[in-house]
C-alpha positions as CSV (number, residue, x, y, z in Angstrom):
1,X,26.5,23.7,-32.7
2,X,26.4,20.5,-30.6
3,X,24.2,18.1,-32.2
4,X,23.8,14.7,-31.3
5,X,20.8,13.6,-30.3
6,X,21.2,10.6,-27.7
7,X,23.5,8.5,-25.5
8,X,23.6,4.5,-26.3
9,X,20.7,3.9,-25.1
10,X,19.7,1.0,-27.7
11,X,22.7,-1.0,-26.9
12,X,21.7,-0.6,-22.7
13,X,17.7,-2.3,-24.0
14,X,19.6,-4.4,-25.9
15,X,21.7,-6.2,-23.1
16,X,18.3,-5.8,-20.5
17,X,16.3,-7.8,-23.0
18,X,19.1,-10.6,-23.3
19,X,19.2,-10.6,-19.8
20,X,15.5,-10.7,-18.6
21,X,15.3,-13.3,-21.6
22,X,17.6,-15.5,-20.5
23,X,16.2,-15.6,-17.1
24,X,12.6,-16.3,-18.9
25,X,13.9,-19.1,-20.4
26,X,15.9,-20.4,-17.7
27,X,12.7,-20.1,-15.8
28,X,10.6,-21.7,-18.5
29,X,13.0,-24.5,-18.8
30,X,14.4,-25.4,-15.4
31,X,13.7,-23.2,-12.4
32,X,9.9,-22.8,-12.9
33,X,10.0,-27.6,-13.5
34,X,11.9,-27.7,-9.8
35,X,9.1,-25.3,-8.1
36,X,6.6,-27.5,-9.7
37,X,8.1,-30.2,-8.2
38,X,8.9,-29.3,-4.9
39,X,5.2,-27.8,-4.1
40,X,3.9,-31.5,-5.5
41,X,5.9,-33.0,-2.9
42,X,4.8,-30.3,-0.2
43,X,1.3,-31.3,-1.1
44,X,1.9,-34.7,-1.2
45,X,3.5,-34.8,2.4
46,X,0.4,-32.4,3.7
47,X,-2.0,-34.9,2.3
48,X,-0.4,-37.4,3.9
49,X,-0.7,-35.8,7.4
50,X,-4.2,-34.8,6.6
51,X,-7.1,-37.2,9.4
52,X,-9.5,-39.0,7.3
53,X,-12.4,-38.6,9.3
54,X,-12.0,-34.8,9.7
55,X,-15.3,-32.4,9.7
56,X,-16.2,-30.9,6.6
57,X,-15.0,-27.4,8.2
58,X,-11.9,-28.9,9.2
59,X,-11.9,-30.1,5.5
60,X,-12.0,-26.6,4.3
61,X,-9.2,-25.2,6.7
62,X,-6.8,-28.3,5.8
63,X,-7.0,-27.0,1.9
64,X,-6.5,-23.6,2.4
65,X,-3.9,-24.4,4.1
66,X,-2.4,-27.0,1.4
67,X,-3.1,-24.2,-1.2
68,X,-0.5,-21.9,1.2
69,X,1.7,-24.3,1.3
70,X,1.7,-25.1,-2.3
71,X,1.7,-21.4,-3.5
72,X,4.6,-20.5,-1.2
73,X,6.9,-23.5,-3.3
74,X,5.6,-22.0,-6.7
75,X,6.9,-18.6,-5.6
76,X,9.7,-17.3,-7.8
77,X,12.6,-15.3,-5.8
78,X,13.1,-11.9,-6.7
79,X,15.7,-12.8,-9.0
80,X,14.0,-14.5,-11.0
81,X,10.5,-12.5,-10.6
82,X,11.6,-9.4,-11.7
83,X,13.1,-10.0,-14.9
84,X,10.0,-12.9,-15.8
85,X,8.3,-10.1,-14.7
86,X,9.9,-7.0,-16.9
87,X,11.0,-9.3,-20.2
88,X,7.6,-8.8,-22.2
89,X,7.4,-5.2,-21.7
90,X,11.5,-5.1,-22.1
91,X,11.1,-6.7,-25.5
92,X,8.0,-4.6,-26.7
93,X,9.8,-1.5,-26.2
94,X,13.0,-2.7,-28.0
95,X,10.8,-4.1,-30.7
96,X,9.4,-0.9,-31.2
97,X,12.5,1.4,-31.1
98,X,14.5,-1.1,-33.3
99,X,11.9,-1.6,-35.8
100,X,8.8,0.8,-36.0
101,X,9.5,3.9,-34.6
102,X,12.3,5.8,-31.8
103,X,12.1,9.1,-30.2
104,X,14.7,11.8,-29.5
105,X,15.3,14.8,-28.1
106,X,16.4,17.8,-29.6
107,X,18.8,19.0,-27.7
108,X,20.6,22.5,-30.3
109,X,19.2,24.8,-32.2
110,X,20.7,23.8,-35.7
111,X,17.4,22.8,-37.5
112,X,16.0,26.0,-36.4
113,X,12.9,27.0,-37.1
114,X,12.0,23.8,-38.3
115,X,12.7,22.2,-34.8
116,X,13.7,23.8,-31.4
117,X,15.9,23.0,-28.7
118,X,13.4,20.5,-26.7
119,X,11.3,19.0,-29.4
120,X,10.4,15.5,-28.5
121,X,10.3,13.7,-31.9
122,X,9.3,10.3,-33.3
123,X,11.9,9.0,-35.8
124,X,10.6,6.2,-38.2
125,X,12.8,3.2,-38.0
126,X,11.4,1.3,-41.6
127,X,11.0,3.9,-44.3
128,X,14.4,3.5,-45.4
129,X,15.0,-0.2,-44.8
130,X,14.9,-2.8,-42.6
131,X,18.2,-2.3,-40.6
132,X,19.4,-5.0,-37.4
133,X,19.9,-3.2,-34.3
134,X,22.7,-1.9,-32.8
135,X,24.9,-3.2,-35.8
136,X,22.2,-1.0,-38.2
137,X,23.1,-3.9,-40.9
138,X,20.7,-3.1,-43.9
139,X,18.4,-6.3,-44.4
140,X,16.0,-5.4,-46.8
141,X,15.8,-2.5,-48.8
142,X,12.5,0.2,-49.2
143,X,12.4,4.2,-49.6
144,X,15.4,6.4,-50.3
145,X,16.1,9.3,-48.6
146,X,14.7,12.4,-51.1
147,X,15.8,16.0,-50.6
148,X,14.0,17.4,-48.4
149,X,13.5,14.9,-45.8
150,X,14.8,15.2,-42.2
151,X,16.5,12.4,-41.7
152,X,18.3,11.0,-38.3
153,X,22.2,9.2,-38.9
154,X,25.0,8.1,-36.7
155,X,27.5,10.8,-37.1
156,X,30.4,9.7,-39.3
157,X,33.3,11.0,-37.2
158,X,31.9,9.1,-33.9
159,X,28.8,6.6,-35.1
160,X,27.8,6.1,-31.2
161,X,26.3,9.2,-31.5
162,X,22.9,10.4,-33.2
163,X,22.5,13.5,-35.9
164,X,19.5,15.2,-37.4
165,X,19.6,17.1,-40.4
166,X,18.0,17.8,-43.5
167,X,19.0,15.8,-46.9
168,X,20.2,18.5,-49.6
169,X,22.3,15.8,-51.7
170,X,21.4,12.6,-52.9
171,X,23.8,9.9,-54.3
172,X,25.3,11.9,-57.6
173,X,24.2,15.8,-56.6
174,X,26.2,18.4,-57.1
175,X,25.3,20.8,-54.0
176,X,26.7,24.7,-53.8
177,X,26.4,26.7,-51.3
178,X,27.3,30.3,-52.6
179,X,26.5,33.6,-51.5
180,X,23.4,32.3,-49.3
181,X,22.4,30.5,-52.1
182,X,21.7,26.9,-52.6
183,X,21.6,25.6,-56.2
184,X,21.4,21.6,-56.6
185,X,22.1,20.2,-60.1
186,X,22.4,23.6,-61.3
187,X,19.1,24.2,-60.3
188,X,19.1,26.9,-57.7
189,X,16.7,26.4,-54.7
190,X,13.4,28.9,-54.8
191,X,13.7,31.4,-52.1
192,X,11.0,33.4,-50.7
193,X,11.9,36.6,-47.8
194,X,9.5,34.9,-44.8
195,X,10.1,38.0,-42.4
196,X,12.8,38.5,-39.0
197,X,13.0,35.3,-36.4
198,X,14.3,35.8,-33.1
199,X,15.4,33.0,-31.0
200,X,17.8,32.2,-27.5
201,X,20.9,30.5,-28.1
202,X,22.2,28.0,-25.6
203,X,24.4,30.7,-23.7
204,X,20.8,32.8,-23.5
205,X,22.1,35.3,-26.2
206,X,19.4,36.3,-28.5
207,X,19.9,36.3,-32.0
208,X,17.9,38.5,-35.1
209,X,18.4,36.8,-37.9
210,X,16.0,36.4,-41.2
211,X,13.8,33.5,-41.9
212,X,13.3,32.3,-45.4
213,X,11.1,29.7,-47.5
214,X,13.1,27.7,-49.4
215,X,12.3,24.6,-51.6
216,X,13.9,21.6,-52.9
217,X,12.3,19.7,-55.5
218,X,8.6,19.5,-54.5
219,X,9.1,20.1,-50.6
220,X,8.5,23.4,-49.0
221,X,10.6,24.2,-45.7
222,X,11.5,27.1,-43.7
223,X,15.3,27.9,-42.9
224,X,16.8,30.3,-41.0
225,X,19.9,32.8,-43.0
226,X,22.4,34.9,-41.3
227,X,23.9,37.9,-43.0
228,X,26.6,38.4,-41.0
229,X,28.0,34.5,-40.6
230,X,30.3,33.2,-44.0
231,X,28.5,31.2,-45.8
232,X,31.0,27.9,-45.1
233,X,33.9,28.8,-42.2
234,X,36.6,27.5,-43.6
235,X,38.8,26.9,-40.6
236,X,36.2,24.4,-39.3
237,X,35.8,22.4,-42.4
238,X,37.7,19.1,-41.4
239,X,39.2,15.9,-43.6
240,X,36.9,13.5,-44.3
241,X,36.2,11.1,-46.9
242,X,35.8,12.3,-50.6
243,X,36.9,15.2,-49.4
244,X,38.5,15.6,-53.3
245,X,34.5,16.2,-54.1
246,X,34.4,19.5,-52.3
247,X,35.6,23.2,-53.4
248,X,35.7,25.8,-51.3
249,X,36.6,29.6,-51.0
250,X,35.4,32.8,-49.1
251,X,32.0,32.4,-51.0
252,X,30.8,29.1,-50.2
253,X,31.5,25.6,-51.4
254,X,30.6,23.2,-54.5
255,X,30.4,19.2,-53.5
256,X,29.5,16.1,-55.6
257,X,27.6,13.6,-53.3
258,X,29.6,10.0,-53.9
259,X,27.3,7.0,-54.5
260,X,25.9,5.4,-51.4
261,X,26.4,8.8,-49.0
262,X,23.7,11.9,-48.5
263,X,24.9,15.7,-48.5
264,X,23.0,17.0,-45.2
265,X,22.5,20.4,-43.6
266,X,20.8,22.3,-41.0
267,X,17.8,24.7,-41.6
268,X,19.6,27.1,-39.3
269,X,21.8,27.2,-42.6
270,X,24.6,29.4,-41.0
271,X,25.0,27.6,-37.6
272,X,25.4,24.6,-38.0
273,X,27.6,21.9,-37.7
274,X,26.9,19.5,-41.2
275,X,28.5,17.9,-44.1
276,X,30.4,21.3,-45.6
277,X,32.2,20.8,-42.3
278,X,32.6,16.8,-41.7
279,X,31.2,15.7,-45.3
280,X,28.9,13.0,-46.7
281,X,26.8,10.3,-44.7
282,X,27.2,6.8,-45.5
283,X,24.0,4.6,-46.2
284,X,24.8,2.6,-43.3
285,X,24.9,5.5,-41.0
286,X,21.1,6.4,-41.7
287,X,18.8,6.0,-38.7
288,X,15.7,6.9,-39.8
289,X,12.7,9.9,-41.3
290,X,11.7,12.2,-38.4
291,X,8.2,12.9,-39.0
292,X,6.4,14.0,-35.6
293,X,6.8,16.3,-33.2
294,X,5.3,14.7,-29.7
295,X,6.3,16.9,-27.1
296,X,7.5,20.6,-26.0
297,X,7.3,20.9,-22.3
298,X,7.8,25.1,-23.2
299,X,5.7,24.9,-26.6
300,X,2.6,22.7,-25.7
301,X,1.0,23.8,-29.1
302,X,3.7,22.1,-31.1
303,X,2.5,18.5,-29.7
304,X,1.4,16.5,-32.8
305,X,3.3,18.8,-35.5
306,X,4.3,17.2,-38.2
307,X,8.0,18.0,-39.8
308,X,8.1,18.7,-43.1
């Protein structure tokens, strides 16, 4: 299933705030210093044209009008007022989404049921790190990812574009994936029957399928498991890095996460498009935690979910 999540738009806020900041301070240091000067020297000329002896309400009409004239020499051209104009807000916004928090669109159905296709979520930028923008250089280290988590990453075979999925495999893990059943560590994943799901795929088909709880560790999540789909196709799996770590046959697959990289799957288990097809993600790939749900223009009630 088609994944990604977003265009680049961080790298278009990026150039917008260079260039509406360079305009600020261009204004700031030269172009804003001339206007100053020329309106001193329209008042300056105005007040030397001005009559002494005028009347006290000729008095009032000659400053008004030296007011005009010395507003209309203050007055920035477009050019220069629209990005003065837009750079604070510009920078705010790319503070935030860099930084604090980004939201995304969902735009397939491969984290079914946990998220559907038009989910408006908030990712949070910090909880792994501190990473520079569009670089995503790691600058100061917090959280790591834990099982469990649904984590956004730039996807390894083309990192200009965005993935969600959940982590299943943290640096060291050994993952399988065998007859429907996930075992990490040799501990297999608890499994509870949660009853039938229905939902439309992108072509408008509707697919039966059964949901399930399932549990890694000390998180509870609901994933969706199809019978009648191999458990691992193994045409699709491409080469990829530490691709020696993987095994796999008709029943599933066994892979040991490498150090630094994350083992991540959908919760529509069966279709979708994750690391037993393209393998592990790289630490510097990771985006960030998706932990809200903020809008469903179809699904009002899911506005202020949180993912789990």
């Amino acid at each position: 299933m088609w994944d990604s999540l977003s265009f680049n738009f961080p790298l278009i806020l990026f150039v917008l705030t260079v260039l509406t900041g360079l305009v600020y301070l261009a204004d700031i240091l030269v172009f804003r210093r001339r206007r100053e000067a020329r309106a001193k020297a329209a008042t300056d000329a105005f007040n030397a044209q001005i009559v002494q002896s005028l009347t006290p309400e000729q008095n009032e009409l000659a400053r008004a009008k030296r007011d005009e004239v010395r507003e209309s020499q203050l007055r920035a051209p477009w050019w220069i007022e629209y990005p003065v104009s837009f750079f604070p807000v510009i920078l705010i916004v790319f503070g935030l989404r860099s930084f604090l928090v980004e939201p995304f669109k969902i735009p397939s159905g491969s984290m079914l049921p946990t998220l559907l296709m038009g989910d408006f979520i908030l990712v949070n930028k910090y909880t792994y790190g501190i990473r520079l923008p569009i670089v995503n250089h790691k600058v100061m280290s917090l959280n790591q990812p834990r099982r469990g988590d649904v984590m956004v990453f730039r996807f390894p075979e083309n990192p200009s574009l965005d993935y969600i999925k959940r982590v299943i495999g943290t640096p060291g893990d050994t993952v399988e994936y065998v007859d429907k059943r996930l075992t990490v560590n040799g501990i297999p994943a608890k499994l509870e029957a949660a009853g039938g799901y229905t939902y439309v795929e992108r072509n408008l088909e509707f697919v039966s399928t059964q949901r399930y709880q399932e549990s890694l560790d000390d998180k509870s999540h609901a994933i969706l498991v199809h019978q009648e789909i191999p458990a691992v196709r193994l045409e699709g799996v491409r080469q990829f890095q530490f691709r020696d770590n993987c095994v796999y046959n008709e029943r599933g697959f066994t892979c040991k996460v490498p150090d630094g990289h994350y083992f991540m799957m959908g919760d529509n288990r069966d279709n979708s498009e994750d690391s037993r097809y393209w393998g592990f993600v790289p630490d510097r790939n990771i985006v960030g935690k998706a932990f809200l749900i903020w809008w469903n223009f179809d699904e009002l009630k899911r506005i202020g979910s949180s993912i789990n």
